[in-house]
C-alpha positions in Angstrom: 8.3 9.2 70.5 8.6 6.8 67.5 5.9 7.2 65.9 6.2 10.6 63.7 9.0 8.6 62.2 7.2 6.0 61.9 4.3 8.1 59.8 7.2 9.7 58.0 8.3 6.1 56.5 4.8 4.9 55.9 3.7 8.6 53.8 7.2 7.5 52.1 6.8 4.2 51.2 3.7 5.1 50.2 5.0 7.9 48.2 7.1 5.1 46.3 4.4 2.7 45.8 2.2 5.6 43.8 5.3 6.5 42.0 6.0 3.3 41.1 2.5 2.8 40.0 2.4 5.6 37.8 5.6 4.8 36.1 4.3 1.5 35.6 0.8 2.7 33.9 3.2 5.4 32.3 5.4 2.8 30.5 2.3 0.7 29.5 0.7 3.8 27.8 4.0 4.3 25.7 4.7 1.2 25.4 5.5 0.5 21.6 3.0 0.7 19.0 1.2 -2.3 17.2 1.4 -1.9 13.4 -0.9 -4.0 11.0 -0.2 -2.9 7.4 -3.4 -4.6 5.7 -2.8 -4.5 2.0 -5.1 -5.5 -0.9 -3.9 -6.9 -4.4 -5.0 -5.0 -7.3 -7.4 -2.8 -5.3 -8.4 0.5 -6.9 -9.9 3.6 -5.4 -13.2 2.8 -6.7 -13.2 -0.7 -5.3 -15.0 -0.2 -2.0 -18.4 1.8 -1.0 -16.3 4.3 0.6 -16.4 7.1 -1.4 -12.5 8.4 -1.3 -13.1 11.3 -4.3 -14.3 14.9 -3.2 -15.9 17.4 -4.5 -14.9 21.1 -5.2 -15.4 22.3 -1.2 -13.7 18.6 0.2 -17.0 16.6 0.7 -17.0 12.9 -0.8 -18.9 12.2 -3.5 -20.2 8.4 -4.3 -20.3 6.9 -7.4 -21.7 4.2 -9.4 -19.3 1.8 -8.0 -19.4 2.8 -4.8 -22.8 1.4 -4.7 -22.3 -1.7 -5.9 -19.4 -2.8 -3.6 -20.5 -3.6 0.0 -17.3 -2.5 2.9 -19.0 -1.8 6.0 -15.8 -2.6 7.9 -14.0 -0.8 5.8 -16.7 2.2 6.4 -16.4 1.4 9.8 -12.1 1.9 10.0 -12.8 5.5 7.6 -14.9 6.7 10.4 -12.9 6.2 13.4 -9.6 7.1 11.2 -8.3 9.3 8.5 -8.8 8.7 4.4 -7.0 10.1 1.6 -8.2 11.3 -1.3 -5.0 11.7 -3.3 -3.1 8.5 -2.2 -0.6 7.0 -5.0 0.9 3.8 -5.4 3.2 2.7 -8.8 1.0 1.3 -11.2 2.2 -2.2 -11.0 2.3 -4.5 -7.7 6.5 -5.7 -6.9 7.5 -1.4 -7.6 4.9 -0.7 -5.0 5.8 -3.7 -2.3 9.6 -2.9 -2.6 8.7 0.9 -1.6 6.6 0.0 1.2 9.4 -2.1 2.7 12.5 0.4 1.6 11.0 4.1 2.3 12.1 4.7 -1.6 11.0 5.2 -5.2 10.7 2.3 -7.8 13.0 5.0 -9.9 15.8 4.5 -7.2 15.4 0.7 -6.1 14.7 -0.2 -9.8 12.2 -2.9 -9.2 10.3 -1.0 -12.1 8.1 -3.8 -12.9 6.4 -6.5 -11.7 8.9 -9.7 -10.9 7.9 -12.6 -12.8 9.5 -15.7 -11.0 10.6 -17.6 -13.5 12.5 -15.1 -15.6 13.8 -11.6 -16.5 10.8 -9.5 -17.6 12.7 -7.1 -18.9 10.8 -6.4 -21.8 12.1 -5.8 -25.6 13.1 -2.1 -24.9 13.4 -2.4 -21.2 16.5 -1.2 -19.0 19.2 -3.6 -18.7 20.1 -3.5 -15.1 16.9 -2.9 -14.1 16.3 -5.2 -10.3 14.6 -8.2 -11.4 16.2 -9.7 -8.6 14.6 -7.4 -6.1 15.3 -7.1 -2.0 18.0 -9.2 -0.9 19.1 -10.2 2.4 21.5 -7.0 2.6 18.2 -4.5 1.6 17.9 -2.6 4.6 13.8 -2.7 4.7 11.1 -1.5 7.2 10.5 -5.2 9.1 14.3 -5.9 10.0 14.5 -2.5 11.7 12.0 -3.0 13.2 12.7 -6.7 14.1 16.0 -5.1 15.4 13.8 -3.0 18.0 12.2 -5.6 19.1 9.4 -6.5 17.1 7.8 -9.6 16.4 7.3 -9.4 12.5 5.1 -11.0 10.7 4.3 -11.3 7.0 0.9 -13.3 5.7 0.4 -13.7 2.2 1.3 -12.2 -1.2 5.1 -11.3 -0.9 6.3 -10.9 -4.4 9.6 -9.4 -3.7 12.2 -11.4 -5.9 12.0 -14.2 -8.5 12.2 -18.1 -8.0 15.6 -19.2 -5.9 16.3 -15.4 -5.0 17.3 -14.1 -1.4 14.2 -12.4 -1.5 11.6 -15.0 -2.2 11.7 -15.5 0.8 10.3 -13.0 3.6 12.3 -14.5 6.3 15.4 -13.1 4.5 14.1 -9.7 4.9 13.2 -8.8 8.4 10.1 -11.0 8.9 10.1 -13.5 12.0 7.1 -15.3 10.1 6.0 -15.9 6.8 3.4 -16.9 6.4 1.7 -18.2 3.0 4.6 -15.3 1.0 7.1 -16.4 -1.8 8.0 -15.3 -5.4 4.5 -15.8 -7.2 2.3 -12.5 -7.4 -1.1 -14.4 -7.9 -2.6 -17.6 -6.6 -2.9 -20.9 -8.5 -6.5 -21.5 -6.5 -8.1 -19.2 -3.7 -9.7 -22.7 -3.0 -9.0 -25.0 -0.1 -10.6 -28.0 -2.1 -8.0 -27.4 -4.4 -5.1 -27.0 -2.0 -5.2 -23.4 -3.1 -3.7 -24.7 -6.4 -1.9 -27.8 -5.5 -4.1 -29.9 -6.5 -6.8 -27.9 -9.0 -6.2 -24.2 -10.8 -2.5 -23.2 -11.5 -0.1 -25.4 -10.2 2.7 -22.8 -11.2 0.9 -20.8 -9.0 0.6 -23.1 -5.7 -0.1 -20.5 -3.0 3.0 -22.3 -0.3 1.9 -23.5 3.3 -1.1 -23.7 4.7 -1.6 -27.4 4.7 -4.0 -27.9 7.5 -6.7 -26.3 5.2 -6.1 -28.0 2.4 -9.1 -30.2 1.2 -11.0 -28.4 3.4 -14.4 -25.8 2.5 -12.4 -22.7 2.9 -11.7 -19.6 0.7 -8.0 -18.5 0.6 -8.8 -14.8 2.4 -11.0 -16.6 5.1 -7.3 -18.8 5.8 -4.9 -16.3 5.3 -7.0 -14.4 8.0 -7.3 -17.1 10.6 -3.1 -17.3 10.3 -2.7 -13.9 11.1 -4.9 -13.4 14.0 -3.2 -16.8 15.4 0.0 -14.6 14.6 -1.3 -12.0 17.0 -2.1 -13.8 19.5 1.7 -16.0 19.4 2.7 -11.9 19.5 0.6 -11.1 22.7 2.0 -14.5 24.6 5.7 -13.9 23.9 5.1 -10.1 25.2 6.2 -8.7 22.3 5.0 -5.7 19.8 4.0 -7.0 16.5 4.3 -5.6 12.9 1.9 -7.3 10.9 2.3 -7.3 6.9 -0.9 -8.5 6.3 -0.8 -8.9 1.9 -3.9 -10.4 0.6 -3.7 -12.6 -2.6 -7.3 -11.1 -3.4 -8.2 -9.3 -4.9 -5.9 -10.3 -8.0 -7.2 -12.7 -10.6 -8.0 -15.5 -10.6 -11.7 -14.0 -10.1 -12.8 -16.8 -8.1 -16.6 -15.9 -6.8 -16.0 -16.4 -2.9 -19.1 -18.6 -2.1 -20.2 -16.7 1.1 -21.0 -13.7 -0.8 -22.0 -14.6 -4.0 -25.7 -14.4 -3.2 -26.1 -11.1 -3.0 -24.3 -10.1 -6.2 -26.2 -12.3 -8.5 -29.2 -10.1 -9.6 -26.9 -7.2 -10.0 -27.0 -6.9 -13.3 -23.2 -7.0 -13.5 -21.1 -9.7 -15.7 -20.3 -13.1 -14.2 -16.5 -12.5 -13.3 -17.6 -8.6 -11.7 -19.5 -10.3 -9.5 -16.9 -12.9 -8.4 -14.5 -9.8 -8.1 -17.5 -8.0 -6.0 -17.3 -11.0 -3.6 -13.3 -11.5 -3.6 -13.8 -7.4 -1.9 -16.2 -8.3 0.2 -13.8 -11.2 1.6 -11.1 -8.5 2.4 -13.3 -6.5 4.3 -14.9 -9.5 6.2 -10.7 -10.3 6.9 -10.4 -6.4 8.5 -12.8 -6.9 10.5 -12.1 -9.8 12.1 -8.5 -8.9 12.7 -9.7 -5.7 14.0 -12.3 -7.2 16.2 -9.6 -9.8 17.5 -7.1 -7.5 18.1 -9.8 -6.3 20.5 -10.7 -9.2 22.4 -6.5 -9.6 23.0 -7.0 -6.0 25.2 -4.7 -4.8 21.8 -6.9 -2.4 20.3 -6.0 1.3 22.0 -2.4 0.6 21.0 -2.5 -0.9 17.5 -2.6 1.7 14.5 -4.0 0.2 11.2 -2.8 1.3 7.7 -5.1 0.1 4.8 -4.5 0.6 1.3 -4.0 -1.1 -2.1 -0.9 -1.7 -4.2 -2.1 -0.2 -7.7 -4.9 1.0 -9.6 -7.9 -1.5 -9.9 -8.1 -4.9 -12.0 -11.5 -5.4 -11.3 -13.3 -6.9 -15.0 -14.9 -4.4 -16.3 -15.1 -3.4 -20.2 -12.7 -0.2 -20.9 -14.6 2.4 -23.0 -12.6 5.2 -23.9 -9.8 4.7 -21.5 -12.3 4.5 -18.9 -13.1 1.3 -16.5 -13.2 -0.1 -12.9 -11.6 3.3 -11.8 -14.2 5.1 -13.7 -15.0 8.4 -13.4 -11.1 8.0 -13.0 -9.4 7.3 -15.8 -7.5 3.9 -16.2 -6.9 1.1 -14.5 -4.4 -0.7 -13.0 -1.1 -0.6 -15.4 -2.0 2.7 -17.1 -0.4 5.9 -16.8 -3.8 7.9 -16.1 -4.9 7.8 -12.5 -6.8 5.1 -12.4 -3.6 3.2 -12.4 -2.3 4.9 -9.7 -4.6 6.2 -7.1 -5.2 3.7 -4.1 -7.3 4.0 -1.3 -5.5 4.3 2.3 -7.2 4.7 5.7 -5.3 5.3 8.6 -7.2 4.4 12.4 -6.4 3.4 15.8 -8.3 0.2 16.1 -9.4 1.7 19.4 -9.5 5.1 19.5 -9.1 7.1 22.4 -8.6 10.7 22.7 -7.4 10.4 26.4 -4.6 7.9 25.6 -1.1 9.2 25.6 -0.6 6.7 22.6 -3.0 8.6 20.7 -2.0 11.9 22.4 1.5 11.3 20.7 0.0 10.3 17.5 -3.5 12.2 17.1 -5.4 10.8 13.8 -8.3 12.7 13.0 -11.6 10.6 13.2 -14.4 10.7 10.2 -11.7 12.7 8.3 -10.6 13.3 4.8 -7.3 14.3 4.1 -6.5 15.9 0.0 -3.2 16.6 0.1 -1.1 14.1 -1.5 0.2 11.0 0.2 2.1 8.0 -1.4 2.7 4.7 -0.5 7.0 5.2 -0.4 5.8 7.5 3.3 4.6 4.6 5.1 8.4 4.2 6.0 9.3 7.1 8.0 5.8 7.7 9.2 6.5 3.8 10.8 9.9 4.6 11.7 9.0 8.2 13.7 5.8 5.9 15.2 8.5 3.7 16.8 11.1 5.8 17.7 13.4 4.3 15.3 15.7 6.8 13.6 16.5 6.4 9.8 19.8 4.4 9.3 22.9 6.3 8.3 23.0 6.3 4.2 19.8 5.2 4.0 18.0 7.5 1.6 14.4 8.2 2.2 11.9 9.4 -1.0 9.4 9.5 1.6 7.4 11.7 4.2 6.3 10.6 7.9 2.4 11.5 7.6 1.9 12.1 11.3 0.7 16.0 10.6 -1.6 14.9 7.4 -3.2 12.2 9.7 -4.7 14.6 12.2 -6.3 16.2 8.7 -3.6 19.2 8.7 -1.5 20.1 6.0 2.3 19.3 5.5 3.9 22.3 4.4 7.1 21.0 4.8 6.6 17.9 2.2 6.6 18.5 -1.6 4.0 16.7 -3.3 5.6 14.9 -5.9 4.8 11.3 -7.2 7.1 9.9 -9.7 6.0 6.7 -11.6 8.5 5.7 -13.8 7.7 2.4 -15.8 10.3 1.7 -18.7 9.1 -1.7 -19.7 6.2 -2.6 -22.2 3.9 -5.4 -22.6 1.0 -3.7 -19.8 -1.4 -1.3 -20.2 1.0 2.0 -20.8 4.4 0.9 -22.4 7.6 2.7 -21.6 6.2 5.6 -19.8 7.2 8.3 -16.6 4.5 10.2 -15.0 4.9 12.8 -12.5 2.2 14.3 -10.8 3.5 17.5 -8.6 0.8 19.4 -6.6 -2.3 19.8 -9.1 -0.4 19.2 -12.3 0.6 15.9 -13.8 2.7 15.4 -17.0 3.5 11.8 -18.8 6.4 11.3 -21.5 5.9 8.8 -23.4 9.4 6.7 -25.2 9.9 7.0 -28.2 10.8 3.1 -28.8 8.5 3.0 -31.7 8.0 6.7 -33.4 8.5 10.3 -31.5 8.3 11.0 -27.9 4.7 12.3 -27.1 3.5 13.9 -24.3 0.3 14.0 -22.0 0.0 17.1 -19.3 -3.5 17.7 -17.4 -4.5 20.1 -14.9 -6.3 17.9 -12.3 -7.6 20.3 -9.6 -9.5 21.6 -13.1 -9.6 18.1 -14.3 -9.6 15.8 -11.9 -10.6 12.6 -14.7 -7.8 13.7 -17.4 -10.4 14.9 -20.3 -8.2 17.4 -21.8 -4.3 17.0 -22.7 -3.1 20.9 -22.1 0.4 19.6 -23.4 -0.2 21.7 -26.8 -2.0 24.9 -25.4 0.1 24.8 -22.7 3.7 24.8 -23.3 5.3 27.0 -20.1 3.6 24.6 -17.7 4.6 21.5 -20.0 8.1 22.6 -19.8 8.0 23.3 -16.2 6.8 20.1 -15.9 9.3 18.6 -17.8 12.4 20.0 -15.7 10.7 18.2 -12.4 10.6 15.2 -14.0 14.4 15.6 -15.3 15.0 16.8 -11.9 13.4 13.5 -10.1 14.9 10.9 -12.4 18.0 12.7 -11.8 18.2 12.6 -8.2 17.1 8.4 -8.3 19.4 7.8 -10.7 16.7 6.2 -12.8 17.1 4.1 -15.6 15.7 4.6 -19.2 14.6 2.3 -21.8 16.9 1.2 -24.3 16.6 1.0 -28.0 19.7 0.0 -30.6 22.1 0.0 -28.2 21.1 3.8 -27.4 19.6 4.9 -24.1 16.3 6.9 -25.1 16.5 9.8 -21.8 14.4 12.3 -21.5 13.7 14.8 -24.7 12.4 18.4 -24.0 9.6 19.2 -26.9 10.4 21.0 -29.4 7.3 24.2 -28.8 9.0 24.6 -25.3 12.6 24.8 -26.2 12.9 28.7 -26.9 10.6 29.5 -23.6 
C-alpha cells in the first residue's frame, strides 16, 4: 500500500535534483563575465594588417601599411568579434588611460596631457590647475568597482596615471589587486631582459619596476609582461574568482627596440631600420594576444571572457611626415596631432570563445566578422563594463560615455550622440594648444591664439575622410554650428583654457560667422 507514496517521493526527489541541476548550470552560465582590456602604447589605426577603414558602401579597404604589418591574431579576434571603424582615443597617452579607468572626458578629469613623473608639464601657456597629479586614491575608477563586486583585478604594465611619489603611481591605490610591472613612467628604459629592462643598460630613468626573475635573462619585455599576466589568470581561476585584466603594453612606444624573434622577416622590406624594429615591436603584441587568448582557453575560460582591444592614441610608428601625412597615412597625422591620425585607434570587441547558444553571449550578442562605423570612443568602455557586470553607475558619478552593447552586435545607437571632444591646452607636441570636436560627419579644430589670431580648421569627413580641404572659409553656417557644440562641450566639463598674460584665452567665435 506504500509504495505510490513511495513513487511519489522518488518522482520528487528527483524533481529537486533536476532543479537543482539546472540552477546550478543556470548560475554557471551567468556567472560573471571575464574582462581582459588589452591595450597597445602608441598604436595607430594603420598599425596592424587589419584593415579598420571602409569604403563608401562599408567594406574595408587595405592599404599600404596594412601590408606590411603581420597580425594574424589580431585578424583572428576581428573575425570572431566586432571592429570599429570610427573609434577615438585623445591624442596623447595619460588623457586616454585616466578615461578608460573614470567613464569621463580628459576636458572634465583634466589630465589634458601626458604626466611626466618628474615634474609639472604644464607647458608655457598651459592651464594652471590642470591634473598633473592625476587619479588618486579617492578617484572613483572602473577596477575598484569592480574590485568591490568581487573581482580579482589585475593591472600588467604601462600605468602612467600620476607622477613620481603620487597616490596614483601606484595601481594598487586605484582598484587593482595586482600590479604588475605599472608605475609613473610612460616608456620603458629597455624592453630587454639583458638589460634588466633598463636597470642595468638603456634609460635608467626609465627602469620598467618588477620583474626580477627575468632579468639577465634572453627575453623581450612583451614576451615577460605576457607570461605575468597569464600566471595572473590562472592565480584568478584558483582563487574562484572573475578577473579584470588591464593588460597595458609598454610596446609599442619608443624606444624602437627590433624584438629579435621577428626581425627576420622585416629586413628586406625595404623599410628604414627603426620601421622595421617598430614592425616587430607589433608583431610582439599580437604574438602576446594570442597566447593570452589561447590560455585563457586551456583554463576552460574562454566562452565567458570578452576581450576589448585597442590603442591609446594615434600612431608613433617612424615614418617620415610629408605634408602632414605619416604612419597613419592615408589618414592624416599621427599621434599628437589634431588631424585623425592622432586620434583614431583601432578597437575589436570578441568573446574569446564565441558561442551563439551561450546565455553569456545570449545577454551580450557581439556580431562576428563585423564592422561597426558609427562612432565609438574610448571614455564608453566604462559603462559598456559596468552594464556587462551588473554594476550600476555610482551616485554623482558623471559619465561622458556610452555602454556599446547595441553597436557591438553591428546595430546603430540612436540613443548616443556622436561626439568626441579632444581638448589639448598645452604645447610642446605635434598640435599646440588646440580643441577638436568631431560630431557625427563633421569635425572642427580651434586653434589658441597664444601666439597670433585664433584660426580654425573644419572638414567634412564622410566627404573627406583624410582632411584635404579646410571648408572653415567656404563654409561659415556649419563652422559656426560647429563652434556652439564645442562651446557647449567645454561648457558642460568645465574645461580649462590656456592661459596667456594672466588672461584666460576661451573660446572666440570668427568673425565671418558672427552676423549668421
Amino acid at each position: 500500500m506504500q509504495k505510490p507514496r513511495l513513487t511519489s517521493l522518488l518522482a520528487t526527489y528527483a524533481l529537486l535534483v533536476i532543479l537543482s541541476i539546472a540552477c546550478t548550470t543556470k548560475e554557471k552560465a551567468i556567472s560573471p563575465p571575464n574582462i581582459i582590456v588589452f591595450l597597445v602604447d602608441d598604436m595607430g589605426l594603420m598599425d596592424t594588417s587589419v584593415p579598420f577603414l571602409t569604403d563608401s558602401e562599408g567594406n574595408p579597404v587595405s592599404y599600404n601599411l596594412n601590408e606590411f604589418y603581420t597580425t594574424p591574431n589580431m585578424e583572428k579576434l576581428a573575425s570572431q568579434g566586432i571592429r570599429f571603424s570610427n573609434f577615438y582615443a585623445h591624442s596623447v597617452c595619460s588623457p586616454s588611460r585616466t578615461s578608460i579607468l573614470t567613464g569621463q572626458n580628459s576636458a572634465r578629469h583634466r589630465v589634458t596631457n601626458w604626466i611626466r613623473s618628474e615634474e609639472n608639464n604644464r607647458t608655457e601657456f598651459g592651464p594652471t590647475d590642470w591634473n598633473w597629479n592625476g587619479l588618486t586614491k579617492t578617484s572613483l575608477t572602473l577596477p575598484k568597482l569592480l574590485q568591490q563586486n568581487g573581482y580579482k583585478t589585475i593591472h600588467v604594465g604601462k600605468a602612467h596615471f600620476g607622477p613620481f611619489n603620487s597616490e596614483g603611481e601606484d595601481p594598487l591605490n586605484l582598484g587593482f589587486d595586482i600590479n604588475i610591472a605599472g608605475s609613473s613612467i610612460g616608456q620603458p628604459g629597455s624592453y630587454l631582459g639583458t638589460e634588466a629592462f633598463g636597470h642595468t643598460g638603456g634609460n635608467k630613468s626609465r627602469a620598467v619596476p618588477g620583474l626580477e626573475k627575468y632579468h639577465g635573462q634572453d627575453i623581450f619585455l612583451t614576451e615577460a609582461l605576457t607570461l605575468e599576466a597569464n600566471a595572473a589568470i590562472t592565480q584568478a581561476k584558483e582563487e574562484g574568482k572573475p578577473f579584470f585584466l588591464n593588460m597595458a603594453h609598454y610596446a609599442v612606444h619608443a624606444p624602437f627596440y627590433s624584438d629579435p624573434r621577428f626581425a627576420e622577416k622585416y629586413k628586406d622590406s625595404g623599410m628604414p631600420e627603426k620601421a622595421q624594429a617598430y614592425a616587430t615591436l607589433i608583431e610582439g603584441i599580437d604574438k602576446s594576444l594570442g597566447d593570452i587568448m589561447q590560455h585563457v582557453k586551456e583554463l576552460g575560460l574562454g566562452e565567458n571572457t570578452l576581450i576589448l582591444f585597442l590603442g591609446d592614441n594615434g600612431s608613433d610608428a617612424p615614418l617620415p611626415i610629408e605634408n602632414d601625412y605619416s604612419s597613419s597615412t592615408p589618414l592624416k597625422g599621427k599621434k599628437g596631432n589634431h588631424w585623425e591620425g592622432g586620434m583614431r585607434v583601432p578597437f575589436i570587441a570578441a568573446w574569446v570563445s564565441p558561442d551563439n547558444n551561450s546565455p553569456r553571449h545570449q545577454k551580450l550578442p557581439i556580431a562576428q566578422n563585423a564592422i561597426q562605423e558609427q562612432v565609438g570612443t574610448i571614455i564608453d568602455l566604462f559603462p559598456t563594463l559596468l552594464t556587462l557586470a551588473d554594476i550600476p553607475n555610482p551616485e554623482g558619478h558623471i559619465l561622458d560615455g556610452f555602454p556599446l552593447q547595441t553597436q557591438l552586435n553591428a546595430e546603430q545607437n540612436s540613443s548616443r550622440d556622436e561626439l568626441f571632444l579632444n581638448h589639448f591646452p598645452h604645447g610642446n607636441h605635434r598640435s599646440n594648444y588646440f580643441t577638436s570636436l568631431v560630431k557625427s560627419e563633421w569635425k572642427v579644430i580651434y586653434h589658441y591664439p597664444v601666439d597670433g589670431e585664433a584660426t580654425y580648421e573644419l572638414f567634412n569627413l564622410k566627404a573627406d575622410p583624410f582632411e584635404m580641404e579646410n571648408l572653415a572659409e567656404s563654409n561659415p553656417a556649419q563652422l559656426r554650428i560647429m563652434m556652439e557644440a564645442m562651446a557647449n562641450e567645454m561648457k558642460d566639463k568645465s574645461a580649462k583654457f590656456p592661459e596667456k598674460d594672466g588672461k584666460i584665452l576661451e573660446l572666440i567665435v570668427p568673425e565671418q560667422v558672427k552676423s549668421l
